[in-house]
N, C-alpha and C positions, 0 to 999 in steps of 0.2 A: 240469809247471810251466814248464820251461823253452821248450816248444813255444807255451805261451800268452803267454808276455813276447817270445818271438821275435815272433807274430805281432801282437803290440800293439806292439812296435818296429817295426816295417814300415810297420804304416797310419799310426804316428807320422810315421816319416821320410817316406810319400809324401806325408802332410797339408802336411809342413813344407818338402818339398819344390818343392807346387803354390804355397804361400805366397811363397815365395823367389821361382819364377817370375815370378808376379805383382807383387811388390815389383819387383825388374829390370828385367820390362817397361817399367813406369811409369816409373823412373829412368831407364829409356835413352831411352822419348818425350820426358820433359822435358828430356834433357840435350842430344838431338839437333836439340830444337825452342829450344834456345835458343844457339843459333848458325845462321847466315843456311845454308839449307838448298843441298845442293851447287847449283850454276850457279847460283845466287840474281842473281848480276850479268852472266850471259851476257847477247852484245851490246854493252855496254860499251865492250870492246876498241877502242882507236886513235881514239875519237868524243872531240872537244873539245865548249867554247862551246855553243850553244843543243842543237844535235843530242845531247849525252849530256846535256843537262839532260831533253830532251822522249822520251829512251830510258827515263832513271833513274824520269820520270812513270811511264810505261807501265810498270814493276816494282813501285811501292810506291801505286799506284792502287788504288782500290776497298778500300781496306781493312773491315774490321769496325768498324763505328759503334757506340759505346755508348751508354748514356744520361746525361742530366748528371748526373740524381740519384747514380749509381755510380759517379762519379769521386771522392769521398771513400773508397769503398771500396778502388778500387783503388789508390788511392795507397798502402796499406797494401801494396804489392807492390813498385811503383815508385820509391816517395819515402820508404822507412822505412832510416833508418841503424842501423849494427850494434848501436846498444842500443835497437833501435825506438822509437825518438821518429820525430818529423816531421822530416825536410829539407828545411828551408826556405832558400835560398839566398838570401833578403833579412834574414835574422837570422843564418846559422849566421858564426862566425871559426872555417874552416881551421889547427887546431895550436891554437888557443884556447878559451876558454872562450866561449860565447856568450851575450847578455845575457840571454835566457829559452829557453825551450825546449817543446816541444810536445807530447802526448800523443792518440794516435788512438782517437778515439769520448769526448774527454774535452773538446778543446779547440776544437773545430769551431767556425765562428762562430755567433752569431745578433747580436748590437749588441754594438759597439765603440766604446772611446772614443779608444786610445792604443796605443804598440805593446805588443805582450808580454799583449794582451787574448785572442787567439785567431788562428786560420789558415783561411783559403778557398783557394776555386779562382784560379789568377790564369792567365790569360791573355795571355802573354808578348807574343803577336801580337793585340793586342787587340780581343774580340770586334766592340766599332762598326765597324773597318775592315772587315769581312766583313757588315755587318749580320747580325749574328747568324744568318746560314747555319749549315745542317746542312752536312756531315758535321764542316766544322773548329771549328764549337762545341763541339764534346766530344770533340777530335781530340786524347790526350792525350802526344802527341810535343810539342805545344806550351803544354801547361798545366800549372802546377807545384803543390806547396803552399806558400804564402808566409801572411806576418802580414799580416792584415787592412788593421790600418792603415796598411802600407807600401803594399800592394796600393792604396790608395786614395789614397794623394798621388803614386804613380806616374800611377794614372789611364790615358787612351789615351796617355800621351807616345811619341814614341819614343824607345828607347834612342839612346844618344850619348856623350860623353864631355863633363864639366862643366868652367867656365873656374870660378867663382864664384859658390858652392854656396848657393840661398836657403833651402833644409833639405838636412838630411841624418841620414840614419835610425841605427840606433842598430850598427850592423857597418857601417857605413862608405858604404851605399849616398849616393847624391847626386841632389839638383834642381837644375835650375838652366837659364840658356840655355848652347847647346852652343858649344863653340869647336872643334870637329873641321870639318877644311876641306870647307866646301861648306853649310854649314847654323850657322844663328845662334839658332832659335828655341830654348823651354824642351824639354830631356830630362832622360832619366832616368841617368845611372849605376847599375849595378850595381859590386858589388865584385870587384875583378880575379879573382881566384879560380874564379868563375863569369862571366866574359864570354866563353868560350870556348863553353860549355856553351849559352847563349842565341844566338850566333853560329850553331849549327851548328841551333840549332832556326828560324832564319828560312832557313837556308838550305833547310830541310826543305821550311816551308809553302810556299817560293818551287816549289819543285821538285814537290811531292804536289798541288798547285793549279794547279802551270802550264797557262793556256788554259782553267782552270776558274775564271776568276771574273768571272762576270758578275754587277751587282749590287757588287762590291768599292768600299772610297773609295780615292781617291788622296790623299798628302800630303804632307809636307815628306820622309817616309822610303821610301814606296812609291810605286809604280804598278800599282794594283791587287795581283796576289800577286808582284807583281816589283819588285826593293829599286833603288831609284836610287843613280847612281855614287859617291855621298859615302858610303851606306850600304855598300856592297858593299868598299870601300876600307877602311872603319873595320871592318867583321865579318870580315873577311880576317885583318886584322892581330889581331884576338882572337883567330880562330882558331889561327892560329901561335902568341900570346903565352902562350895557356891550352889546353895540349895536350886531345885528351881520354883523361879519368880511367876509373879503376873502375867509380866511382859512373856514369857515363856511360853503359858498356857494359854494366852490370846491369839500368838503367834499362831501355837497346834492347831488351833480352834480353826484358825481363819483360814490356814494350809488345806484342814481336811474340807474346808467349804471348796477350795479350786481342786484338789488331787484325788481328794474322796482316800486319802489313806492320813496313819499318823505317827508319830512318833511315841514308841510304848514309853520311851524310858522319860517323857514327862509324865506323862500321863500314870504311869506306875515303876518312880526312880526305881526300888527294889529290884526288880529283873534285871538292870545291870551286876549287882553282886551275886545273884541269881546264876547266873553266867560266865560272869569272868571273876567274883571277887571270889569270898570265903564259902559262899554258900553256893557253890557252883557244883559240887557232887565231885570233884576231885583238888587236889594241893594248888592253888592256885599259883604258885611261884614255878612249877613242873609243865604247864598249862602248854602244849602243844598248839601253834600257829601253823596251819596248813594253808595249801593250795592245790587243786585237786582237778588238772584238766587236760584235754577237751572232756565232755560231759554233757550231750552224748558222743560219744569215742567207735575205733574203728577199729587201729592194729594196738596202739600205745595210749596209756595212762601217764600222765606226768604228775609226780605229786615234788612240793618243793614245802619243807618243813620247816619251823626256827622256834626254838625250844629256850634260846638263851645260854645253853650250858652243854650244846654239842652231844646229847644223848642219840643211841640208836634206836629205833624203834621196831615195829613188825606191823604190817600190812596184809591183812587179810582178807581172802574174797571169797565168799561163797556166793550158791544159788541161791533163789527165794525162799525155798523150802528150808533154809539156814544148813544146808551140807556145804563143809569147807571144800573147796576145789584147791586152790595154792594158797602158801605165807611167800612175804619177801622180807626182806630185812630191807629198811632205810634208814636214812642218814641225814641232818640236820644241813645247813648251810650248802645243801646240794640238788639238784634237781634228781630223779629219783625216776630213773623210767622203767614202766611192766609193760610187760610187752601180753596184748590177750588177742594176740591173731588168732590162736588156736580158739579162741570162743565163740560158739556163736552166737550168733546177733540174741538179744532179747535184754530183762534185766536182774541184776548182780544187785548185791551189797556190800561194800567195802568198810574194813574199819581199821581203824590205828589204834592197836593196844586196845586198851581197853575203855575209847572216847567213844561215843553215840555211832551208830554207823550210816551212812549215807549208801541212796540208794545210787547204782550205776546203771547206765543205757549205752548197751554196745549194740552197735549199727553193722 
């Protein structure tokens, strides 16, 4: 009797055993897969201003694209707070009560009349600016769950910060035209709480996009996937103002489990001032906004600049062996075309004054 419970206790514990295993396994892939994997940011080191913007590209590039339809789903990963409802940062009050609240697979849209009707997809960077391009249509480092009807009196605005608010949503969001230096037209406010959080996701697309967006619009807020000096002044200072949270870095965490990429500037806010603030390797208020395209090119380069203060520049191209072949002169608020028919095919470096230089592929 007791030789047969001995041996059913054995195959028990090695049952329970391989079970355990298994279970550990698992918890140790996800626990290790949700922190930026060792060197995640080698190269980085001592690179300011463009050059560690166009490094940090080349680490959080190519990620895994999903489909649109499965971005409700996975918001259930990304966007569900501790007593799973929806996080919706155009409804939720921080320590308060918020005036309605959401439910996943319950409260999804289909018509809306009003807020507190339902929550979609919003697209903080909003899709027309990109024409609805793949991969950052469903790139969801920059797409939230919000209320419908907030999502729809925001609209394409850009965010801003409001003088004299012609609505204003029901947690305090705001319309209105902007009074932050450098821009007057209608934006959007968000509530302090979360401008931090939206700050660090344009600084994202700026970065996961750079040199990738042809086909982009330009407008009172961008150039192309690159933010102009009013903008980059005012998301700076959100950044700072609205540190990043939990919720932030559960988010990254849970992103890079579906995309396999992430966002540096949670994971290490620094690299934003790194780049665009003080400590960017040149005056940050001087800070040159380009656009640099096609890319790879044939007869014509089109670069389109916005500097804030109408300066001219010079554009330079050499070979790889770095011998200058021509300079151009350009010009701020204008498209800017070099004509390299006369070049043949292979690749260039181009630089502007004396900013990082980018490499060129003429066809």
């Amino acid at each position: 009797m007791l030789k047969v419970l001995s041996s059913q206790f054995s195959r028990t514990y090695r049952y329970l055993k391989v079970v355990l295993l298994i279970v550990v396994n698992i918890l140790s892939a996800n626990l290790l897969k949700s922190q930026p994997p060792v060197g995640y940011y080698d190269g980085t080191e001592n690179l300011t201003g463009i050059a560690l913007q166009a490094k940090l590209h080349d680490i959080i590039d190519d990620h895994t694209s999903v489909s649109y339809g499965s971005i409700l789903l996975h918001f259930q990963t990304t966007d569900k707070k501790p007593n799973n409802t929806v996080w919706d940062m155009y409804s939720d009050v921080p320590g308060g009560n918020p005036p309605y609240i959401y439910y996943f697979n319950e409260d999804e849209c289909g018509n809306y009349n009003s807020e507190g009707d339902c929550f979609n997809r919003e697209h903080s960077w909003p899709a027309s600016w990109f024409n609805d391009q793949m991969p950052m249509y469903t790139d969801l480092f920059h797409i939230y769950p919000t209320d419908g009807y907030v999502n729809g009196k925001r609209s394409n605005y850009p965010y801003g910060e409001v003088g004299s608010a012609s609505w204003t949503s029901m947690n305090g969001g705001k319309l209105g035209n902007c009074n932050y230096p450098g821009y007057t037209q209608i934006v959007f406010e968000p509530i302090d709480e979360y401008k931090g959080d939206l700050a660090r996701s344009y600084f994202y697309v700026a970065t996961r996009y750079y040199n990738e967006d042809n086909g982009w619009q330009s407008n009172g807020m961008v150039t192309g996937s690159q933010l102009k000096p009013w903008a980059v002044n005012m998301l700076l200072e959100w950044h700072h103002q609205d540190l990043v949270s939990q919720k932030e870095i559960d988010r990254n965490n849970a992103i890079f489990n579906i995309q396999n990429n992430r966002n540096p500037y949670i994971d290490q806010p620094d690299f934003a001032d790194k780049i665009w603030g003080n400590g960017a390797g040149f005056p940050h208020e001087i800070a040159v906004v380009y656009q640099l395209y096609p890319n790879p090119c044939r007869n014509f380069l089109k670069i389109v600049l916005y500097d804030g203060q109408r300066h001219s520049h010079v554009f330079v191209l050499s070979d790889i062996s770095g011998r200058k072949i021509f300079s151009s002169s350009l010009y701020s608020e204008k498209e800017n075309l070099i004509d390299i028919s006369h070049l043949k095919a292979g690749i260039y470096i181009g630089q502007i004054d004396k900013y990082p230089p980018i490499r060129i592929i003429k066809q």
